[in-house]
N, CA, C and O atoms as a printed pandas DataFrame, in Angstrom:
     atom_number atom_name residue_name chain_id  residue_number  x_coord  y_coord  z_coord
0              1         N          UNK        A               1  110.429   17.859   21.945
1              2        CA          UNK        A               1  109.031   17.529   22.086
2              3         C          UNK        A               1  108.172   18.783   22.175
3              4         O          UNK        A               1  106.947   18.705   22.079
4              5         N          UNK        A               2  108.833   19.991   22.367
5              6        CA          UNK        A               2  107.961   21.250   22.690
6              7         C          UNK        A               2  107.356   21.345   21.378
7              8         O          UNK        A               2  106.165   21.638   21.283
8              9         N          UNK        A               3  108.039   21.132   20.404
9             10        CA          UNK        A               3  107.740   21.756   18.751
10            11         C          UNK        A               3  106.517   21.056   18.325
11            12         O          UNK        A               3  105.487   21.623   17.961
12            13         N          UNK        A               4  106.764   19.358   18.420
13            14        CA          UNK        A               4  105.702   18.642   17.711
14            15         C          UNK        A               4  104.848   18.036   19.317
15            16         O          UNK        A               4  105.677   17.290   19.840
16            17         N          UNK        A               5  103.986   18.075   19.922
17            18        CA          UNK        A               5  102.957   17.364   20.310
18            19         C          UNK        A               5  103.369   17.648   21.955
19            20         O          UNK        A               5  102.739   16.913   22.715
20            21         N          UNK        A               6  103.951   18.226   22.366
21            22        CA          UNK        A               6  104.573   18.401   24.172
22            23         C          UNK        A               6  102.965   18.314   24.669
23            24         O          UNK        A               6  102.781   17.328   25.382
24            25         N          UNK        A               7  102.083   18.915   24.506
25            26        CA          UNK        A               7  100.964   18.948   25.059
26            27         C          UNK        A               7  100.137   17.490   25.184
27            28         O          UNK        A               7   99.881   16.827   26.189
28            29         N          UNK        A               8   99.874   17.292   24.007
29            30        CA          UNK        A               8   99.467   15.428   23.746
30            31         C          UNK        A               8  100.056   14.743   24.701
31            32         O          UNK        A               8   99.521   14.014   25.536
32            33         N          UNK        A               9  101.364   15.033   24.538
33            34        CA          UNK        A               9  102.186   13.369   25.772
34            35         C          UNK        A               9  102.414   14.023   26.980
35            36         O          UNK        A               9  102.633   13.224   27.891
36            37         N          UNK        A              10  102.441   15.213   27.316
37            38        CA          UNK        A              10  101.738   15.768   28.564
38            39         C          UNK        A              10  101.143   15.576   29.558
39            40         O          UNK        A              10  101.373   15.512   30.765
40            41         N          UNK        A              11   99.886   15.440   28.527
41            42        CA          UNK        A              11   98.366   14.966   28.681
42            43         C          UNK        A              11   98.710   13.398   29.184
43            44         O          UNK        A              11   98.441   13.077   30.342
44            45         N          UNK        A              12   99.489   12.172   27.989
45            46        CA          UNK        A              12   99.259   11.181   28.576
46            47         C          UNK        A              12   99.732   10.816   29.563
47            48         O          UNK        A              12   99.110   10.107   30.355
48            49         N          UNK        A              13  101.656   11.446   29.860
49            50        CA          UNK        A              13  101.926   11.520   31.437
50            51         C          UNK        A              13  101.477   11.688   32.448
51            52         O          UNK        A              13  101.800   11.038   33.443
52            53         N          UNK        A              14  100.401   12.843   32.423
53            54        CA          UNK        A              14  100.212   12.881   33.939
54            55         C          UNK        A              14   99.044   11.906   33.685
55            56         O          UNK        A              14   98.881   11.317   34.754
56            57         N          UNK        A              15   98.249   11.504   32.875
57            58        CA          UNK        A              15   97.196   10.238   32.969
58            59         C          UNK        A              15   97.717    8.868   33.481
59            60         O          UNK        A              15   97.189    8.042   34.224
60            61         N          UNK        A              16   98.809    8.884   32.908
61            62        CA          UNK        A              16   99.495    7.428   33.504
62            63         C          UNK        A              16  100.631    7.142   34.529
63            64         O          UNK        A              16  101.418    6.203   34.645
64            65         N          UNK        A              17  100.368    8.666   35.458
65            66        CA          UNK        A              17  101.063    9.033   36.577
66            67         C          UNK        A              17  102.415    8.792   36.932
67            68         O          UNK        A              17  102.850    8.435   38.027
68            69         N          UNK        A              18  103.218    9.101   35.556
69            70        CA          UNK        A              18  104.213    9.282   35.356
70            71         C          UNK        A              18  105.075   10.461   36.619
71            72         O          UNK        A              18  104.432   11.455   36.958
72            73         N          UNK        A              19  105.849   10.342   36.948
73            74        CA          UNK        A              19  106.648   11.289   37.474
74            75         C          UNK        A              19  107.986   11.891   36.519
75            76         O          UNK        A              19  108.449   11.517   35.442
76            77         N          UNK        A              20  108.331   12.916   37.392
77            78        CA          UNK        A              20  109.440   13.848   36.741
78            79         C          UNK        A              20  110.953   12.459   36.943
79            80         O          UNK        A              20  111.019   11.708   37.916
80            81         N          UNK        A              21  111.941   12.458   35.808
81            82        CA          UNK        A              21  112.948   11.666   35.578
82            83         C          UNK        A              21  112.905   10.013   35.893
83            84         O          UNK        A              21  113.861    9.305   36.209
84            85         N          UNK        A              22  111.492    9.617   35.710
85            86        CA          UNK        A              22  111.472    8.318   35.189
86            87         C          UNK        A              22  111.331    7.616   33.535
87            88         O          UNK        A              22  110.686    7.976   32.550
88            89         N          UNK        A              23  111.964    6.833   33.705
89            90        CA          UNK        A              23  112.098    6.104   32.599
90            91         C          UNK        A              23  110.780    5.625   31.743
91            92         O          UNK        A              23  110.037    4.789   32.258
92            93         N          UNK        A              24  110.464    6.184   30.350
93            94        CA          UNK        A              24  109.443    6.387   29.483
94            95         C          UNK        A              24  109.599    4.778   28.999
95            96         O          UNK        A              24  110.678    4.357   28.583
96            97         N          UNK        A              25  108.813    4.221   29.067
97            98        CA          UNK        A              25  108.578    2.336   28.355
98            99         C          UNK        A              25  107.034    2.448   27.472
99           100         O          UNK        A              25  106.708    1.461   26.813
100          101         N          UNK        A              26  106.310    3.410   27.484
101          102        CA          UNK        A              26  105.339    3.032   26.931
102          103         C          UNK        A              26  105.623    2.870   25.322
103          104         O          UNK        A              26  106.690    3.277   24.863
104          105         N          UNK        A              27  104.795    2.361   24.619
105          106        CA          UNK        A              27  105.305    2.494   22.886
106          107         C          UNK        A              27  105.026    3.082   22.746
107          108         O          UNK        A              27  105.828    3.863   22.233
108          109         N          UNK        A              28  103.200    3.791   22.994
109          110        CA          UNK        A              28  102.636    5.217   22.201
110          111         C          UNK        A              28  103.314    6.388   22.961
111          112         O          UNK        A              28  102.757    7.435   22.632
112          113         N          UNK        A              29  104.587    6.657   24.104
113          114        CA          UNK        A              29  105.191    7.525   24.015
114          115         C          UNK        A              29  106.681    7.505   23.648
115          116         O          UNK        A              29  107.515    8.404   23.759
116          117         N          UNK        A              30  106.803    6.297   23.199
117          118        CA          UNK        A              30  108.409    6.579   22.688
118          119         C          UNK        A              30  108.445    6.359   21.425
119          120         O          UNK        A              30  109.458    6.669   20.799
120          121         N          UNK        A              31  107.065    5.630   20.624
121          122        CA          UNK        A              31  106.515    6.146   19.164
122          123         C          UNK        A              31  106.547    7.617   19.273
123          124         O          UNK        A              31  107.565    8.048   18.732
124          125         N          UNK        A              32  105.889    8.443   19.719
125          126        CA          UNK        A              32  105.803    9.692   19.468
126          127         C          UNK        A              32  107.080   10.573   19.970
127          128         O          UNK        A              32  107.146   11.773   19.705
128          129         N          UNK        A              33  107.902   10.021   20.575
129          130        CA          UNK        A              33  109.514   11.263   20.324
130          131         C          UNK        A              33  110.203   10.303   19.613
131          132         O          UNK        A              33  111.414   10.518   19.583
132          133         N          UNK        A              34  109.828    9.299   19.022
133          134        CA          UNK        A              34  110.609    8.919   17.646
134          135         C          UNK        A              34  109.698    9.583   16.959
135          136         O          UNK        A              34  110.081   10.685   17.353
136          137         N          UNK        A              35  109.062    9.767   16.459
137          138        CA          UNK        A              35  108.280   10.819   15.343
138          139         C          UNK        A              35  108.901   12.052   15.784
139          140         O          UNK        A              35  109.976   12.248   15.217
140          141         N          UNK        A              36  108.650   12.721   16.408
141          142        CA          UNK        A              36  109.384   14.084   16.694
142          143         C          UNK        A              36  110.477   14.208   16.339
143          144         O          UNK        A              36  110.697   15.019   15.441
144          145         N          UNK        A              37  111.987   13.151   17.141
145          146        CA          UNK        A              37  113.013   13.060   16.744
146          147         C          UNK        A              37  113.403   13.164   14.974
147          148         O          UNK        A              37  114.308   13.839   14.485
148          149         N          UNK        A              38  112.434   12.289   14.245
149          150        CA          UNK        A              38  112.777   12.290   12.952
150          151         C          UNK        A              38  111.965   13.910   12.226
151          152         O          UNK        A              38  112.474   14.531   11.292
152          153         N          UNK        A              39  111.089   14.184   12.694
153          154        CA          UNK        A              39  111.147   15.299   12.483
154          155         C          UNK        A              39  111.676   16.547   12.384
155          156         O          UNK        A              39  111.656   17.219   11.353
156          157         N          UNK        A              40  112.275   16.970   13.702
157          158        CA          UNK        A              40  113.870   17.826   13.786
158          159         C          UNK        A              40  114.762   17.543   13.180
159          160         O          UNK        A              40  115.490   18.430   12.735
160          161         N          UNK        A              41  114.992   16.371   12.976
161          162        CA          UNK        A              41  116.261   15.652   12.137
162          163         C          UNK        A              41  115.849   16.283   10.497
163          164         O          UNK        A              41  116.591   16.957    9.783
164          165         N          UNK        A              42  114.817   15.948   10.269
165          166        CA          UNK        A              42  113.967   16.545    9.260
166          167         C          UNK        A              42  114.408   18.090    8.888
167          168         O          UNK        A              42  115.254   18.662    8.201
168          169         N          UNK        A              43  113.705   18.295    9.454
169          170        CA          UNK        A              43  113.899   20.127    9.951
170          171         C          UNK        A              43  115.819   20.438    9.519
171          172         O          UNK        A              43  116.212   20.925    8.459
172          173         N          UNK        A              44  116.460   20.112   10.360
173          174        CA          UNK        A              44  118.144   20.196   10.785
174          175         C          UNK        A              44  118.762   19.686    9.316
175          176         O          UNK        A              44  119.969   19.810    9.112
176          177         N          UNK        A              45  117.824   19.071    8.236
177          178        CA          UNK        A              45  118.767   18.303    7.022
178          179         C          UNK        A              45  117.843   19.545    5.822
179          180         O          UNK        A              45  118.291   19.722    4.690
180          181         N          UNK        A              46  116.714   20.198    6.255
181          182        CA          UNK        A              46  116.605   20.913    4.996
182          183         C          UNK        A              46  117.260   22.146    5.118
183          184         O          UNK        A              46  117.385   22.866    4.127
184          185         N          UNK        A              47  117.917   22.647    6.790
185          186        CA          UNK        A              47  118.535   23.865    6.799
186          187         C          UNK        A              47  119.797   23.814    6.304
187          188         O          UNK        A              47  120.222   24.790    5.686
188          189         N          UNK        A              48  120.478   22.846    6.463
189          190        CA          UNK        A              48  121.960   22.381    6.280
190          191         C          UNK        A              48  121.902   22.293    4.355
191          192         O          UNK        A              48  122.716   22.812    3.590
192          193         N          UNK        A              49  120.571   21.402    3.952
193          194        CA          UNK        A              49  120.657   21.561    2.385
194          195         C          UNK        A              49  120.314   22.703    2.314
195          196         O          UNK        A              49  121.228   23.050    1.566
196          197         N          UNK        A              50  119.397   24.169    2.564
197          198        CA          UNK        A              50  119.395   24.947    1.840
198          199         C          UNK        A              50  120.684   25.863    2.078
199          200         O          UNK        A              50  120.861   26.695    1.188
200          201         N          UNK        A              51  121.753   25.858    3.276
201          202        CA          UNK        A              51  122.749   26.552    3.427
202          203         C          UNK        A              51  123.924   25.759    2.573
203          204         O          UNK        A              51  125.009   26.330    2.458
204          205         N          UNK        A              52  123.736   24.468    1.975
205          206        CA          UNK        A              52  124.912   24.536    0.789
206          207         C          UNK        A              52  124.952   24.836   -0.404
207          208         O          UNK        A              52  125.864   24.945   -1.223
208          209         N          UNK        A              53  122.783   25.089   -0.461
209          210        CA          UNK        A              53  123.109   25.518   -2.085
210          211         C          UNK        A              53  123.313   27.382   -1.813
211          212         O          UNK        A              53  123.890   28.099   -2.630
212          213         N          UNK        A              54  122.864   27.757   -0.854
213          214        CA          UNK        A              54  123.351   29.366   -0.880
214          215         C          UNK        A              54  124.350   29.250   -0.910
215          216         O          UNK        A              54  124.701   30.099   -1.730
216          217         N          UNK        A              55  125.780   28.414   -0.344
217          218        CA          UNK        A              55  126.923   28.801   -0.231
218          219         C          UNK        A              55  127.312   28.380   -1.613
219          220         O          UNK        A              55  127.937   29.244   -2.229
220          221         N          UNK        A              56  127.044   27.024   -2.380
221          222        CA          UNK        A              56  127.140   27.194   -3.801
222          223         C          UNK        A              56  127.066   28.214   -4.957
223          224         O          UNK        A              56  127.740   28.290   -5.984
224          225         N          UNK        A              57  125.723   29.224   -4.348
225          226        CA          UNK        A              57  125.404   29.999   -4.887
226          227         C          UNK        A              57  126.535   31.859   -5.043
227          228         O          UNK        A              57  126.530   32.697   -5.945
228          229         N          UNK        A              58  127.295   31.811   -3.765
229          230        CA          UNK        A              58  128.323   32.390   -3.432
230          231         C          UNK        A              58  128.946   32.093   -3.667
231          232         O          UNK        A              58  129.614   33.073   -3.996
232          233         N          UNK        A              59  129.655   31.021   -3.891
233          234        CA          UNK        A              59  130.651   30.212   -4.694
234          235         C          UNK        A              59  130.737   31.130   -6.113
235          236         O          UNK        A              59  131.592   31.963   -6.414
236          237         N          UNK        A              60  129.589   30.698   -6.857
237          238        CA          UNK        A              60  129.746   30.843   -8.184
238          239         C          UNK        A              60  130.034   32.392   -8.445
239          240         O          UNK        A              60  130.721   32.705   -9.417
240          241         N          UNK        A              61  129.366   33.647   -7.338
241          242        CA          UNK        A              61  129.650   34.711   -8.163
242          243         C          UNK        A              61  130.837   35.305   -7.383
243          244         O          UNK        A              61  131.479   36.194   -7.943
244          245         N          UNK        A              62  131.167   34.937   -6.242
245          246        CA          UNK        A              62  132.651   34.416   -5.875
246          247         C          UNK        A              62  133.784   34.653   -6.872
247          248         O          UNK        A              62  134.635   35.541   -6.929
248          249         N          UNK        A              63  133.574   33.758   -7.520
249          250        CA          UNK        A              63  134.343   33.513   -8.903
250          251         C          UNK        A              63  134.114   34.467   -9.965
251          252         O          UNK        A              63  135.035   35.237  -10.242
252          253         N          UNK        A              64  132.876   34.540  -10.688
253          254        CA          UNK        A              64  132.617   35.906  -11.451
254          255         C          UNK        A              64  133.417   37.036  -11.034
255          256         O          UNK        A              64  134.078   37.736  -11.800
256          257         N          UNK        A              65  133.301   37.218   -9.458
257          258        CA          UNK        A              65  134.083   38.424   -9.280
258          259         C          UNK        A              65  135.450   38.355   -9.391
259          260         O          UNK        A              65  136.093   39.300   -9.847
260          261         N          UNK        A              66  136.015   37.220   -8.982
261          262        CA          UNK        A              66  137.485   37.436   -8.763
262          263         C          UNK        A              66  137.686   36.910  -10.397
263          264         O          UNK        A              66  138.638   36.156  -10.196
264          265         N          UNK        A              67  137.512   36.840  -11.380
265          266        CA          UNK        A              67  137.464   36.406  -12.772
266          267         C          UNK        A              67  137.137   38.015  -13.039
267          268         O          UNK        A              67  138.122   38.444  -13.641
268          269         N          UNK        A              68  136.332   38.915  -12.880
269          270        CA          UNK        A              68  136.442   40.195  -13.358
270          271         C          UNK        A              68  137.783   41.125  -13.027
271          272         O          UNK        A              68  138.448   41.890  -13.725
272          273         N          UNK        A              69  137.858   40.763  -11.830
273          274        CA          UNK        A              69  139.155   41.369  -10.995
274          275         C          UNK        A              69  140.318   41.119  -11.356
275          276         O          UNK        A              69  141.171   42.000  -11.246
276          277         N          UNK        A              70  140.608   39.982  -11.823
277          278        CA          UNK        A              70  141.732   39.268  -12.887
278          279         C          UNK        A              70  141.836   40.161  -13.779
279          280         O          UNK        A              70  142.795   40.933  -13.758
280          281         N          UNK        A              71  140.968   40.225  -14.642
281          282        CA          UNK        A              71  140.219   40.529  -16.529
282          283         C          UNK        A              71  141.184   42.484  -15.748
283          284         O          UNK        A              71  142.073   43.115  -16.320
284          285         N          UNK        A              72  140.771   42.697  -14.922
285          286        CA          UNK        A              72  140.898   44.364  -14.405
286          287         C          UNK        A              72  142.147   44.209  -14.648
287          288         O          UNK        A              72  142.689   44.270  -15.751
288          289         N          UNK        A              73  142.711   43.972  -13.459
289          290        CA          UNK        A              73  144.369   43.911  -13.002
290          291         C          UNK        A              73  145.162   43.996  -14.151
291          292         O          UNK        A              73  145.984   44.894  -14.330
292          293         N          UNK        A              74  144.852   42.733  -15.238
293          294        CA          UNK        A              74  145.377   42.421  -16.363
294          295         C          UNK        A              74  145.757   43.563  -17.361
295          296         O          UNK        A              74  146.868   43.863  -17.799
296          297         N          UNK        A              75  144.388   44.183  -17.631
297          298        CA          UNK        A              75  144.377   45.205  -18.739
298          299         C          UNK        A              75  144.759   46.368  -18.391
299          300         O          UNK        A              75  144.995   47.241  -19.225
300          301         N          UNK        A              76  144.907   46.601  -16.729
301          302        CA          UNK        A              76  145.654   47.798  -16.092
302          303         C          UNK        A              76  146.539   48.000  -16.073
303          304         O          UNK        A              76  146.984   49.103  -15.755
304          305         N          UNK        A              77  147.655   46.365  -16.629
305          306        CA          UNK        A              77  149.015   46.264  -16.160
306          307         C          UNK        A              77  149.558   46.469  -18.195
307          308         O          UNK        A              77  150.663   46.164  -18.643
308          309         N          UNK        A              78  148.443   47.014  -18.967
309          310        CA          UNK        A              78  149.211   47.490  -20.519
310          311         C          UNK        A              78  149.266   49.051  -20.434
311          312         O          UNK        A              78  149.747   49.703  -21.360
């Protein structure tokens, strides 16, 4: 909740004299850390996709190299 809106529902806690480790029932605050929640989730699925296409991307010259290193070895061993 710090990332998206901590201040907003903050604000409406202490208005609706919420205390520290009671149980949240309102909708417009458990609407809003379900929005948040899907947000991080958000966040957590484009880091994970952009770290498989880099590792794809290592993959491929991965291979280039050890395919040159082959091609080496090979023509070293006439």
């Amino acid at each position: 909740m710090r990332l998206f809106g901590s201040d907003r529902i903050a604000g409406i806690m202490d208005r609706m004299g919420a205390e520290e480790g009671e149980v949240i029932t309102h909708r417009w605050i458990t609407s809003s850390i379900g929005t948040a929640q899907q947000r991080v989730e958000m966040q957590n699925f484009e880091a994970r996709k952009r770290l498989l296409d880099y590792d794809d991307v290592m993959n491929q010259q991965r291979e280039v190299i050890y395919d040159l290193r082959a091609f080496a070895l090979e023509v070293g061993k006439t």
